[in-house]
Structures are given as structure tokens and as C-alpha cells.
C-alpha positions as CSV (number, residue, x, y, z in Angstrom):
1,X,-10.5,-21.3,-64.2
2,X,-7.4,-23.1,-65.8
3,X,-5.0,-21.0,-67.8
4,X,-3.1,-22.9,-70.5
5,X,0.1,-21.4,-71.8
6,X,2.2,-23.3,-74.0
7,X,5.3,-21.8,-76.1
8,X,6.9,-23.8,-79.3
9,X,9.8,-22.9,-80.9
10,X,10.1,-24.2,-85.0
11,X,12.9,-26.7,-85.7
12,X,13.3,-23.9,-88.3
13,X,12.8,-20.5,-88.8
14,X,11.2,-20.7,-91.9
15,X,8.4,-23.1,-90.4
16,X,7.4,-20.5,-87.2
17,X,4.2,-19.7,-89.6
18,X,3.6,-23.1,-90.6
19,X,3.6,-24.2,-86.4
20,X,1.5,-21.0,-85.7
21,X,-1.3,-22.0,-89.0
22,X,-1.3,-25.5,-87.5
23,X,-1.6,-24.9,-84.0
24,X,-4.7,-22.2,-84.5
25,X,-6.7,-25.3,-85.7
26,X,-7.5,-25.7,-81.8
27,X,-9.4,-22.8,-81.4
28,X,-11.5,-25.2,-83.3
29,X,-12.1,-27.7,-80.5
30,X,-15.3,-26.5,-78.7
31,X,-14.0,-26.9,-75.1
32,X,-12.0,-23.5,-74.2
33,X,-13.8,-20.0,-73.1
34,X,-10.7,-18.2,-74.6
35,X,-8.3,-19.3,-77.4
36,X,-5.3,-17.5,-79.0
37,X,-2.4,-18.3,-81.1
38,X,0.4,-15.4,-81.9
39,X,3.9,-15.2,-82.4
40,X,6.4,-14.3,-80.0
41,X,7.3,-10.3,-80.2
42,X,10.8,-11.4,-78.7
43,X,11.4,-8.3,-77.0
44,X,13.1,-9.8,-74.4
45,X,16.6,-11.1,-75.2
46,X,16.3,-14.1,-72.5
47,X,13.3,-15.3,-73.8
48,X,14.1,-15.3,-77.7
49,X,13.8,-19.1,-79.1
50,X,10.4,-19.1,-78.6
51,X,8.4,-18.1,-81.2
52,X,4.7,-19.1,-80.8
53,X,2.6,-19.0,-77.6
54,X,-0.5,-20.6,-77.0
55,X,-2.6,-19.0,-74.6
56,X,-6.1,-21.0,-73.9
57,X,-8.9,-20.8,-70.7
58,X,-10.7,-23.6,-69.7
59,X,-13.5,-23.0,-66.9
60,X,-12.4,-26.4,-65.1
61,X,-10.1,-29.3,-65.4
62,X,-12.5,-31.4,-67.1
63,X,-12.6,-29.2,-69.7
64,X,-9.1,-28.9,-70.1
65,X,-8.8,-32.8,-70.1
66,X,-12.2,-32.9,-73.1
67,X,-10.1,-30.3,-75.0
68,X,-6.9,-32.5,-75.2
69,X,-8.9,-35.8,-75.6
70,X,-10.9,-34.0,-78.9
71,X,-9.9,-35.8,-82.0
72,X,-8.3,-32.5,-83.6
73,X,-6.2,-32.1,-80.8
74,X,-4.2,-35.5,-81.6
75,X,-4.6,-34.9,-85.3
76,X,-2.8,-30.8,-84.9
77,X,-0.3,-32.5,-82.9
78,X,1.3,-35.1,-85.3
79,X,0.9,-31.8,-87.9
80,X,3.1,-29.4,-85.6
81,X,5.5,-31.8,-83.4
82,X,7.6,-32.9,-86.7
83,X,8.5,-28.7,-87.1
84,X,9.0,-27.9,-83.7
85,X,12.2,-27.7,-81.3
86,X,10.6,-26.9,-78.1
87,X,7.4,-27.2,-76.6
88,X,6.9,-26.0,-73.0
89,X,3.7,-26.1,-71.3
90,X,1.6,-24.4,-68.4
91,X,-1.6,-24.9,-66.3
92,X,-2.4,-22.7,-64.0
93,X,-5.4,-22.5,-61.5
94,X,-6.2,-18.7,-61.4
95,X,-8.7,-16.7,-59.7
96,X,-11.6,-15.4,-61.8
């Protein structure tokens, strides 16, 4: 199983729930076995520009690559990059 994790921070704060509406538009792509969008509790004082995470599963890496080949994948991404800072993404092989 891959887990995807990928945290965005808004170019402003005033567009963290405009990033967070488009980015939950992937949960539409048919490809993951788990899919969540929610905003950073920032809790943690080192760890407090980001405020969306993306957490996704994929059972394999070809479903990982179908999921960011899907048409609304390309189309959520020229929605979100223009309002976001940072992006930082994550695949990890974990055991199931």
C-alpha cells in the first residue's frame, strides 16, 4: 500500500478554505482506497505554515500514477497552485 501525504500552505490566510474546497475535488477521482482533506490543527509551533494536509491510500503504484494522470487531477491543480505557498509531498510504501 502507498500512503500519500501532501501538506499546502495558502499564499494567504484568507484562501486556506478555498485550497482545502479545491483540493477535496480529488476524493472524486476513482483511484484511492482512502481519501481525506482537513486543515492543519497547528498544535505544534514547528510545524505551523501548513495549513491543509492531504492524506490519500493507493493499493499500488499504479494506482497512485492512474490517480494523478485522471483528468481532475490536472484540472484541481491549476484551481489550487495559484493560492498556495507551499506544497510538500509524501509516498510511502507501508505495510498493510
Amino acid at each position: 500500500m502507498i500512503r500519500h501525504i501532501v501538506f499546502f500552505s495558502a499564499r494567504h490566510k484568507e484562501d486556506v478554505g478555498a485550497v482545502r474546497t479545491g483540493l477535496l475535488a480529488l476524493g472524486n477521482i476513482p483511484h484511492s482506497r482512502h481519501f481525506e482533506v482537513t486543515l492543519n490543527t497547528k498544535v505544534d509551533p514547528l510545524s505551523d505554515e501548513i495549513d491543509v494536509v492531504v492524506y490519500a491510500e493507493f493499493e499500488d503504484d499504479a494506482a497512485l500514477a492512474a490517480y494523478k494522470a485522471h483528468p481532475l487531477y490536472a484540472e484541481t491543480t491549476s484551481q489550487v497552485k495559484p493560492l498556495r505557498e507551499l506544497r510538500y509531498s509524501a509516498d510511502v510504501v507501508a505495510a498493510t
